[in-house]
TORGU-505179 format. One record per residue (C-alpha): residue number from 1; chain; x, y, z. Coordinates in steps of 0.2 Angstrom, whole numbers. Layout:
! residues N
 kolke filo    px    py    pz
   NUM    A     X     Y     Z
...
//
This chain:
! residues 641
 kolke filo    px    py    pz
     1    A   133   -93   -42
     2    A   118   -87   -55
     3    A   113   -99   -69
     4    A   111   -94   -85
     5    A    97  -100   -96
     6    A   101   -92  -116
     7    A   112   -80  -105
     8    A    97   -75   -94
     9    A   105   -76   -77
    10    A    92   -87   -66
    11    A    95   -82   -46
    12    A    88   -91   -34
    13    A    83   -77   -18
    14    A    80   -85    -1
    15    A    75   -77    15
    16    A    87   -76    31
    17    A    76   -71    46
    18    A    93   -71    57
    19    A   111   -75    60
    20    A   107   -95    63
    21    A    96   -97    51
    22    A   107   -90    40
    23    A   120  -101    45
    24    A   110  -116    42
    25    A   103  -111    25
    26    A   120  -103    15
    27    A   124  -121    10
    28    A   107  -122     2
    29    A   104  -121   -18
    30    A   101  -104   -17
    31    A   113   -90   -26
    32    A   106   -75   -15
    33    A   100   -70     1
    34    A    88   -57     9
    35    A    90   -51    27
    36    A    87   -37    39
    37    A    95   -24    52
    38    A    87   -24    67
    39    A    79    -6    61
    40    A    72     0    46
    41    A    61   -15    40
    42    A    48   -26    37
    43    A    48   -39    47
    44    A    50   -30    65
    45    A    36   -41    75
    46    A    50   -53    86
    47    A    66   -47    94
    48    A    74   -63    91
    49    A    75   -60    73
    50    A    83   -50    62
    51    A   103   -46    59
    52    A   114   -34    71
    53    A   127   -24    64
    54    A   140   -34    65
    55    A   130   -51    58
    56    A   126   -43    42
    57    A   144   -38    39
    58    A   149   -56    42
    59    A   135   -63    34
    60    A   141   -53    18
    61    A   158   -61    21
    62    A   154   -78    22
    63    A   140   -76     8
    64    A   156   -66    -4
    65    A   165   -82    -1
    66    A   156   -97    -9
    67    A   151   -84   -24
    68    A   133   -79   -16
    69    A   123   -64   -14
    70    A   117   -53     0
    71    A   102   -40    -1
    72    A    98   -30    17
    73    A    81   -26    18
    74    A    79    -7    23
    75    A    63    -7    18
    76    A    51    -1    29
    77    A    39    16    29
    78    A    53    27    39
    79    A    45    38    52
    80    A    54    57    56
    81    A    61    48    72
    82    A    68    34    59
    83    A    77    47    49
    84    A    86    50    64
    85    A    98    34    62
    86    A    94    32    45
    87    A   109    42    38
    88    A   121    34    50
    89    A   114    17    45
    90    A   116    19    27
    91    A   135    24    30
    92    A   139    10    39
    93    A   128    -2    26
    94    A   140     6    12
    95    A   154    -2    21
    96    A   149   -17    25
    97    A   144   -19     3
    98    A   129   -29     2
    99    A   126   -32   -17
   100    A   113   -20   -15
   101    A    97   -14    -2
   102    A    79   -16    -5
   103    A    69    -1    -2
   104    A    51     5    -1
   105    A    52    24     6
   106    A    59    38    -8
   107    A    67    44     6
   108    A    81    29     5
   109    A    84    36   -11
   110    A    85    54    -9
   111    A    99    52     4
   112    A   108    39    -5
   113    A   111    52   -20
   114    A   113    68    -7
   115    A   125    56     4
   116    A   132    51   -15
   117    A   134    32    -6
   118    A   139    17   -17
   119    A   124     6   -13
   120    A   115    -2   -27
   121    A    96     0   -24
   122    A    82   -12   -28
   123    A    63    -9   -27
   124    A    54   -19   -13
   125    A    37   -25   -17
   126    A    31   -13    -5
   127    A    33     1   -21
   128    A    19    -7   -28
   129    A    26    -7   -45
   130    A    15   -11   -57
   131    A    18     0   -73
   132    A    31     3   -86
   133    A    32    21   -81
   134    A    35    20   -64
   135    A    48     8   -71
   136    A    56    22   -81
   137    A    56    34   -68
   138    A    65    22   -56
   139    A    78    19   -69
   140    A    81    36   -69
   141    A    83    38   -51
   142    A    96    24   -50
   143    A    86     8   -47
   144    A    92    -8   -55
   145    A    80   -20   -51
   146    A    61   -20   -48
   147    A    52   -34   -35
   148    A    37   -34   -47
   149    A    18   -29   -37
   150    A    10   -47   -30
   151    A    -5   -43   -43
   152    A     5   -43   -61
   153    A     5   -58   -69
   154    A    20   -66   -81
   155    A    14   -58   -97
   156    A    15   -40   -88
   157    A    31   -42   -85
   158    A    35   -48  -100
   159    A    33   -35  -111
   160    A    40   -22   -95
   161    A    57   -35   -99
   162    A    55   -31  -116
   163    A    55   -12  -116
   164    A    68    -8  -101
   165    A    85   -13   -94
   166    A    79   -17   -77
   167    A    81   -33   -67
   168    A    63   -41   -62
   169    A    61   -50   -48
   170    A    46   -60   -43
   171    A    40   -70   -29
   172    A    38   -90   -31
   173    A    35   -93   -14
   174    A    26   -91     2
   175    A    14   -79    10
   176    A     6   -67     0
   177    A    -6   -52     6
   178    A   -24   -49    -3
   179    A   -21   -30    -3
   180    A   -12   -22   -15
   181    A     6   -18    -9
   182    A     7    -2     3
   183    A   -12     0    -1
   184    A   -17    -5    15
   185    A   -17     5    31
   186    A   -31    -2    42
   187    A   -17   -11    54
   188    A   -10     7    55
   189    A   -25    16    61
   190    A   -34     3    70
   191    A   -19    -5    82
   192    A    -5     9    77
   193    A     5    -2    71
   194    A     9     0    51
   195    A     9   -15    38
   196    A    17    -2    30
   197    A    32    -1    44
   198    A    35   -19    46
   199    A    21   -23    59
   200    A     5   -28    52
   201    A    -8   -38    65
   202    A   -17   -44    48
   203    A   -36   -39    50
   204    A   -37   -48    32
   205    A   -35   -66    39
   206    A   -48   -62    53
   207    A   -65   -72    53
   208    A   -78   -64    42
   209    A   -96   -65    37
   210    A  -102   -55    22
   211    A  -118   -45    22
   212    A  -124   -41     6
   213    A  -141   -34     2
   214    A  -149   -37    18
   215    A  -142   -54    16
   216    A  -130   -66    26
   217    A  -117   -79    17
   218    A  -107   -89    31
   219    A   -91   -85    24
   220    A   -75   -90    36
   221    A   -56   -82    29
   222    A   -65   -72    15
   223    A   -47   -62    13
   224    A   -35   -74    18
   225    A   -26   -81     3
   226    A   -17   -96    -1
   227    A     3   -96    -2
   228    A    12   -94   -16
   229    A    18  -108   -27
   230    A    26  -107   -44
   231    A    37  -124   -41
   232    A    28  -129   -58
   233    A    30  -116   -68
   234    A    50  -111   -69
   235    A    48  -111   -89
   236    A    37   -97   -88
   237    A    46   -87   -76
   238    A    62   -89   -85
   239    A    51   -85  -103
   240    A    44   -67   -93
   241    A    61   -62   -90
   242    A    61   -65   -72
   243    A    78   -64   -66
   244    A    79   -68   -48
   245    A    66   -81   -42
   246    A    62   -74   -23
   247    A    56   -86    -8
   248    A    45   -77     5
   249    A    49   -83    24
   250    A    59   -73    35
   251    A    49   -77    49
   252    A    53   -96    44
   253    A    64  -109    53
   254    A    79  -117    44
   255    A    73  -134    40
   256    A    57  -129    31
   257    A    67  -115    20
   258    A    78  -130    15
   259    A    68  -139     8
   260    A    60  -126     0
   261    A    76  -118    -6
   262    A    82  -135   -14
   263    A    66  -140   -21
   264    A    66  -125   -33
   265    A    86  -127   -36
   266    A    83  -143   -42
   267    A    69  -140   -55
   268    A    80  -122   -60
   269    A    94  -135   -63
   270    A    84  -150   -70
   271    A    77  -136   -83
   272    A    91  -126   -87
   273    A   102  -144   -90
   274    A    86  -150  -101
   275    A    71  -140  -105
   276    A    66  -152  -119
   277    A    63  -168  -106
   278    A    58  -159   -90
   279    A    48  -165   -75
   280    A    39  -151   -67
   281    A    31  -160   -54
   282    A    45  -168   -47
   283    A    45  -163   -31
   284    A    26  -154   -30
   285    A    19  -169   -16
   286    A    34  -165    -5
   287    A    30  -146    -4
   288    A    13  -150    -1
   289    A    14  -161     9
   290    A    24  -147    18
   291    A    15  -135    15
   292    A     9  -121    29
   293    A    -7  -116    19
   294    A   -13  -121     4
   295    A    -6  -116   -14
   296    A   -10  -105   -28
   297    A     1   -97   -42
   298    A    -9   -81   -36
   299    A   -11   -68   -51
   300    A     3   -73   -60
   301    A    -7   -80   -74
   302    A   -22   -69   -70
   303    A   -35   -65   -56
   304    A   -36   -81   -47
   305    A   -53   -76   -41
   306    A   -60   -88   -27
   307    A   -48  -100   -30
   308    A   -34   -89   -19
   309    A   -42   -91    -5
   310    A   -39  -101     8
   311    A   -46  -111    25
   312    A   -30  -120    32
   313    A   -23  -118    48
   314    A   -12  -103    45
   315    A   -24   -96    35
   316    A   -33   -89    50
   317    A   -19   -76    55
   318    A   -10   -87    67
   319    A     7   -88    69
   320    A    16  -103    59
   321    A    30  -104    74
   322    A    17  -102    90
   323    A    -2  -107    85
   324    A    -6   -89    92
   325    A   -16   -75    83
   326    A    -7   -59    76
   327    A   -24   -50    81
   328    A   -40   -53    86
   329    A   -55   -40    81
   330    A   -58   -25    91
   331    A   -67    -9    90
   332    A   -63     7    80
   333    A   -58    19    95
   334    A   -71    32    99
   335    A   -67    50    95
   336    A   -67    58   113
   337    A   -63    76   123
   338    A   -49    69   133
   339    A   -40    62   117
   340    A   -44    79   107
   341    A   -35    87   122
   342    A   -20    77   125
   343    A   -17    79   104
   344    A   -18    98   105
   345    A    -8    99   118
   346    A     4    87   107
   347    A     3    98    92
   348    A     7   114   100
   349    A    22   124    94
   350    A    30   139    96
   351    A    22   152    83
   352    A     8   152    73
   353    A     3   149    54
   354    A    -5   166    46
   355    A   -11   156    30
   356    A   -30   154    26
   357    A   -35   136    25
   358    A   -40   129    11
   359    A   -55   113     8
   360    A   -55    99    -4
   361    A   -67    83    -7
   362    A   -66    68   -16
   363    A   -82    65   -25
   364    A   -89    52   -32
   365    A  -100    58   -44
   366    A  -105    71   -54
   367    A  -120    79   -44
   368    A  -109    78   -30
   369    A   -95    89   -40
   370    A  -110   100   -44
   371    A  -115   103   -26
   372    A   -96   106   -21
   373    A   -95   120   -35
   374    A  -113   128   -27
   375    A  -103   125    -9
   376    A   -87   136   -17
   377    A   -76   120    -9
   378    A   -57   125   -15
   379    A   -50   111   -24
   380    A   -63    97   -31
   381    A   -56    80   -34
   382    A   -66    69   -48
   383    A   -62    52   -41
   384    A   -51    40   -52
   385    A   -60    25   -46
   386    A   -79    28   -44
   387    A   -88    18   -34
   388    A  -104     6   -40
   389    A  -116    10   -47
   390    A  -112    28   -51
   391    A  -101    29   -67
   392    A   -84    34   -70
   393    A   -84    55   -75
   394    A   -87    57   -92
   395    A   -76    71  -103
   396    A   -94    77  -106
   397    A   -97    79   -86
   398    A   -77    84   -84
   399    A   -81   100   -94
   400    A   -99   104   -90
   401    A   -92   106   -72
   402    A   -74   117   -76
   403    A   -86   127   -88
   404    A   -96   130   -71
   405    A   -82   129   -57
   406    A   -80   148   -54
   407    A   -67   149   -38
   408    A   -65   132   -35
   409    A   -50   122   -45
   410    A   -55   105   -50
   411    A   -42    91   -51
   412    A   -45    74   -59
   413    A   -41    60   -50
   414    A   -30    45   -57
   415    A   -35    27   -53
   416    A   -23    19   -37
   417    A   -15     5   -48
   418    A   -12    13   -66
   419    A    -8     0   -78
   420    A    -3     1   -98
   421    A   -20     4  -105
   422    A   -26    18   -92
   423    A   -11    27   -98
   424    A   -16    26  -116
   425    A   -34    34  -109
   426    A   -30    46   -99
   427    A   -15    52  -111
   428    A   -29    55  -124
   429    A   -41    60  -112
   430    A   -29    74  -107
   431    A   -21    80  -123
   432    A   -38    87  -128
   433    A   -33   106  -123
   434    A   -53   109  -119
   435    A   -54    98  -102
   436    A   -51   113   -91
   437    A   -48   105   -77
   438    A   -34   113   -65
   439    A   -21    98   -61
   440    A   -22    78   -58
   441    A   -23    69   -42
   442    A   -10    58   -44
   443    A    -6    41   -35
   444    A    10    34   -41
   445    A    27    38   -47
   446    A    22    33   -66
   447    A     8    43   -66
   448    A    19    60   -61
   449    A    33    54   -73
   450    A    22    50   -88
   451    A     8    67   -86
   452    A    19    78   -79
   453    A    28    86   -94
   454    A     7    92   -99
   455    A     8   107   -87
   456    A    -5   101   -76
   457    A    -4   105   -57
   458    A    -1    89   -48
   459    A    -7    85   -30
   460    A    -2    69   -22
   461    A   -15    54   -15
   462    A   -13    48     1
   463    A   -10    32   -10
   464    A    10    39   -11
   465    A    12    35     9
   466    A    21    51    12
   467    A    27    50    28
   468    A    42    59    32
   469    A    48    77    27
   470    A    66    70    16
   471    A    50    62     5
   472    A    38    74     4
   473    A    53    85    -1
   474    A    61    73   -14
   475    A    40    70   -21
   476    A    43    90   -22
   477    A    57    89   -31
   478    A    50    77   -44
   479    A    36    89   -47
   480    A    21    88   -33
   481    A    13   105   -28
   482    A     5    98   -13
   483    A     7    81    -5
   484    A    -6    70     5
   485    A     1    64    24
   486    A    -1    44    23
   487    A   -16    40    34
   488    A    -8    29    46
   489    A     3    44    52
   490    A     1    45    71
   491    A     2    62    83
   492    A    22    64    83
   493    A    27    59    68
   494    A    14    70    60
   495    A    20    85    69
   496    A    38    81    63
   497    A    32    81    46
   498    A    21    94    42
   499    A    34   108    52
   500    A    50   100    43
   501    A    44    99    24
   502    A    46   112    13
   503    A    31   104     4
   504    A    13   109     5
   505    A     4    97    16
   506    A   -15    89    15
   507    A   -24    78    28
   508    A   -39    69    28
   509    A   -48    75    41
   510    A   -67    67    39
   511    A   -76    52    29
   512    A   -71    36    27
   513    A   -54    35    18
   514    A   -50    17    10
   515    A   -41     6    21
   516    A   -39   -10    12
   517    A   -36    -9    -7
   518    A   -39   -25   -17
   519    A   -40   -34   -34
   520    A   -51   -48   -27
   521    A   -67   -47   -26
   522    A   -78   -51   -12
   523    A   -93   -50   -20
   524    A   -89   -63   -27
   525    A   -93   -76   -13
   526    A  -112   -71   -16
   527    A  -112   -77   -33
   528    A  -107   -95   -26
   529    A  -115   -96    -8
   530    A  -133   -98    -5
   531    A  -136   -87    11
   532    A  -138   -92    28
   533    A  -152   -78    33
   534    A  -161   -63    29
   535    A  -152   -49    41
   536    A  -151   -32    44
   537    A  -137   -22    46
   538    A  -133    -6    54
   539    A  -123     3    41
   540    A  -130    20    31
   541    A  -127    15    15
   542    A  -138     2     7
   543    A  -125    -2    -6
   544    A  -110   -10     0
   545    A  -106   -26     3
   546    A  -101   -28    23
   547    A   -87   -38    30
   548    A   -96   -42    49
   549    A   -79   -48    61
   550    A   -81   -57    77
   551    A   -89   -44    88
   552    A   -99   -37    73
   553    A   -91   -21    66
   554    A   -97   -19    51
   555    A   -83   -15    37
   556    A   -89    -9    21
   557    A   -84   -16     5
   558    A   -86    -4   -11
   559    A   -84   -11   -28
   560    A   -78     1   -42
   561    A   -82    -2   -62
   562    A   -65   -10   -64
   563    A   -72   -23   -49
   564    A   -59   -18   -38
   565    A   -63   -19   -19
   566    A   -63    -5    -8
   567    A   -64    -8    11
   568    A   -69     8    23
   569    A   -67    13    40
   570    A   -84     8    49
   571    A   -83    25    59
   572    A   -81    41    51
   573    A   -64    48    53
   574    A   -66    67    61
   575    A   -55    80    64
   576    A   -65    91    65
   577    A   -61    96    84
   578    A   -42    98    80
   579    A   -43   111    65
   580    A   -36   125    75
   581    A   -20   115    80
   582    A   -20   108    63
   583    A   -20   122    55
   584    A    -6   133    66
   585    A     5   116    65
   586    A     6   122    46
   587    A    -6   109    37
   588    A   -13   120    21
   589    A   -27   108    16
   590    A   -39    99    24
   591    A   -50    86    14
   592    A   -65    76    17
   593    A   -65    59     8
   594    A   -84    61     0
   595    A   -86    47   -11
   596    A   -98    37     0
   597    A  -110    47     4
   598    A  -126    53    -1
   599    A  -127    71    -9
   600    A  -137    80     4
   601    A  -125    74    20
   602    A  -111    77    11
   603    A  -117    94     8
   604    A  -118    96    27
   605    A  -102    90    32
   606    A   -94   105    17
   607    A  -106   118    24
   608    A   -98   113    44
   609    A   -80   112    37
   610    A   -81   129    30
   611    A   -89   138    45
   612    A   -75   128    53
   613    A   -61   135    43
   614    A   -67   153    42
   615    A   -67   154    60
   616    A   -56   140    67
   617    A   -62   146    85
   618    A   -79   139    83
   619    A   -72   120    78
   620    A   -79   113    95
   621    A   -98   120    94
   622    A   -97   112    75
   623    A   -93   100    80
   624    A  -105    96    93
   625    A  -119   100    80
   626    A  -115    89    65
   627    A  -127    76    65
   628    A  -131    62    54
   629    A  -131    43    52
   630    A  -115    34    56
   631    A  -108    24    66
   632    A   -98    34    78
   633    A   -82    43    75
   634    A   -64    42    76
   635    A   -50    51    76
   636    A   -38    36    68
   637    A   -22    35    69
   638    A   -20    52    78
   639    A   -25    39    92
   640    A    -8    35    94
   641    A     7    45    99
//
């Protein structure tokens, strides 16, 4: 039932969260409909959503009948324990022939070619895809359409239309999330429940105040952004090449989809029938009237700024359906003995790894590089995104350190969000044949598929969310040498992983790795607010911006040179008890994410590791002695079974 506008189809997507929703809305305007199992998705918070087997496959009947669409969501993070159904599941969705599934993990596609299923695979947002490479590479692997990242705006996907055969799709409407998609974990390690796996408690849309040099600004919401809404603007959609027009809401009743749904098939219609003489804002008082928060075409025509943020009701984490809060602010869990004990205990398997383990640190900067050379740390990582006010590594400062780099191997690291111009630089940057530099740290698919014909050794970021063994393999496959396990991997699943992948495994096991990674900016609201008070603050580092909750954790808020926003753990994650057990269970690399700290404690905490790891027997009296200033540590998500 697509439209066509100069024979562009035009699909209108809406959102099913269950069987009588769906019921309700598949007489609505739209062509298409997205729905989920009750496993393997994102939207996992309440039992009483959600499709069982036998819904979907009538769902897909009745949707087949009036000339309509379905899309199942299988488009969660899968744990080793997921794997478990997930082959079966995938069967039974061939079967059942949606017109295609959605998918986040590379593991969905791996065993949809092994398994050689007939299922026609889309990109959920969740990919994060926001390059043309990445694009390319998915192409390759059998991908037809791409839900675009939440931060690429029209003209972006534009020129991706342009220069591929892929489908785009793009969200017009409803809730949107500050963090770039699958680039935050801090639901994950702090409640053990993943945004990442279909169950975030939103830590974004907590209160806040900011603390910025010493200074206090009252800010309320600071990362809870406004709904999407691009009701006004189905010209420009249609101009980018968008081909399916995607509805957020599957945690949303009947009659407010509705009215959403036929809103947007009216101005489709209106447009298509007339584009000359066309009203585009018909119906804009009705939807915000309607509204649950307030509205913003987000970055769709560029960073929004403060203009994306809102103060509405739902804007403070609450649930639209109840009035209750998803999550209320709590403490980081401590690090303690008991928990230590109860993970080793976990972690214990039959046998035990002979290979020598190996040290890596991200660093900041190049006297930090320098010290990790003197410090004979195995692999140094030259952070891609270098935090303010340090400066990004210079090919100066890239070769002065592999001249001098003796045994250590020294990687660059590739920015998290890789768009068109950073591959033109670092394609440059990495054709001169002088860099010596060992490898890349890379951080997206496009990334791999782009640098990896140069012969560089590539490791991959914890930014790739690897998170079960049929992905780590697959990322083998595809040309890793060693893989990153995601951060918000708890105790069992990282067991399962690390002894079931036939791909080298890394693990962050001290600093403070980046839990929330954004294009706004928060430092922004001190350009704009007058404080409310001079006020200290608790946190080591002078420099960051600090994001104070309700019972005063201090979050801290790092800005790179391209002004992107990067949120830490306030404790230091430490592992430093667990090495041994680490090490047996078969992880080959253990890093420690140094960009935050000053050179001389990060010298320490290198000198601890590497006693650590030349006598794995001495991890506990380390431990006790490795003193500086913080503010406690934790062990993460290792808190969780």
């Amino acid at each position: 039932m697509s439209r066509y506008f100069n024979q562009q189809e035009v699909e209108l997507l809406a959102p099913a969260g269950n069987f009588e929703i769906f019921k309700q809305i598949l007489h609505s305007g739209a062509d298409a409909f997205y729905l989920g199992g009750k496993i393997l998705n994102m939207r996992l918070h309440r039992k009483d959503f959600n499709f069982s087997n036998d819904e979907i496959v009538k769902a897909i009947q009745m949707a087949h009948e009036l000339g309509k669409k379905v899309y199942v969501t299988v488009n969660n993070l899968l744990s080793s324990e997921d794997l478990l159904e997930t082959e079966h599941y995938l069967r039974f969705l061939e079967s059942a022939a949606p017109d295609a599934i959605i998918v986040q993990d590379m593991s969905i596609i791996a065993l949809v070619q092994k398994l050689k299923l007939k299922l026609n695979i889309h990109a959920s947002v969740m990919m994060n895809v926001h390059n043309l490479e990445t694009i390319k590479k998915l192409r390759e692997l059998g991908v037809t359409r791409v839900v675009t990242s939440r931060d690429i705006d029209l003209n972006t996907v534009k020129l991706f239309s342009v220069q591929t055969d892929m489908e785009f799709e793009y969200f017009v409407h409803g809730d949107m999330c500050v963090a770039h998609g699958a680039q935050c974990t801090y639901s994950g390690i702090l409640f053990g429940n993943s945004s990442n796996r279909g169950r975030c408690m939103k830590p974004c849309r907590w209160g806040y105040k900011i603390n910025h040099g010493n200074l206090q600004y009252n800010t309320t919401f600071p990362m809870a952004v406004k709904d999407m809404y691009m009701y006004e603007h189905i010209p420009e959609l249609i101009d980018a090449g968008v081909v399916s027009f995607k509805i957020e809401g599957r945690m949303r009743d009947a009659e407010y989809l509705i009215g959403i749904i036929n809103s947007y098939r009216d101005a489709i219609d209106r447009y298509i029938d007339d584009p000359i003489v066309y009203d585009r804002k018909k119906e804009s008082q009705t939807l915000f009237n309607n509204r649950k928060r307030d509205f913003s075409t987000a970055y769709a025509f560029g960073k929004p700024g403060l203009s994306n943020i809102n103060e509405r009701y739902e804007g403070t984490g609450k649930f639209y359906s109840t009035g209750k809060v998803f999550s209320k602010p709590v403490n980081e869990l401590d690090l303690t003995q008991k928990r230590v004990e109860e993970i080793q205990e976990a972690f214990t398997i039959e046998g035990i790894s002979h290979h020598q383990p190996t040290l890596s640190v991200k660093v900041n900067n190049y006297a930090s590089a320098l010290m990790a050379i003197e410090e004979g740390v195995d692999y140094i990582y030259l952070s891609g995104e270098v935090f303010q006010p340090n400066l990004p590594f210079s090919k100066k400062e890239i070769k002065d350190l592999t001249s001098q780099k003796g045994q250590s191997k020294i990687y660059l690291g590739l920015p998290t969000m890789m768009y068109e111009d950073d591959f033109a630089r670092y394609q440059h940057l990495l054709t001169d044949q002088d860099l010596g530099i060992d490898g890349l740290l890379v951080t997206n698919l496009g990334s791999m598929h782009k640098f990896g014909s140069l012969g560089y050794s590539m490791r991959g970021d914890h930014a790739l969310n690897i998170y079960n063994a049929i992905a780590a393999n697959f990322y083998q496959q595809l040309g890793l040498s060693t893989g990153t396990i995601s951060n918000e991997s708890p105790v069992k699943n990282t067991k399962e992983l690390v002894t079931q992948t036939q791909l080298p495994m890394e693990m962050v096991v001290h600093g403070s790795p980046v839990v929330m990674y954004m294009s706004h900016d928060l430092y922004e609201n001190t350009k704009v607010m007058a404080p409310s008070e001079q006020k200290g603050r608790q946190y080591q580092d002078a420099r960051p911006l600090l994001l104070i909750d309700d019972k005063n954790n201090e979050h801290p808020v790092y800005r790179d040179n391209k002004g992107n926003n990067h949120m830490l753990l306030s404790k230091e994650l430490c592992y430093l008890p667990l090495l041994k057990s680490l090490h047996e269970l078969g992880v080959k690399t253990f890093r420690i994410e140094g960009c935050h700290y000053e050179l001389e404690t990060l010298r320490m905490i290198i000198q601890t590791y590497k006693k650590a790891i030349t006598n794995l027997e001495e991890c506990q009296n380390l431990f006790k002695s490795l003193n500086y200033d913080h503010l406690g540590f934790t062990l993460g998500a290792l808190n969780f079974n």
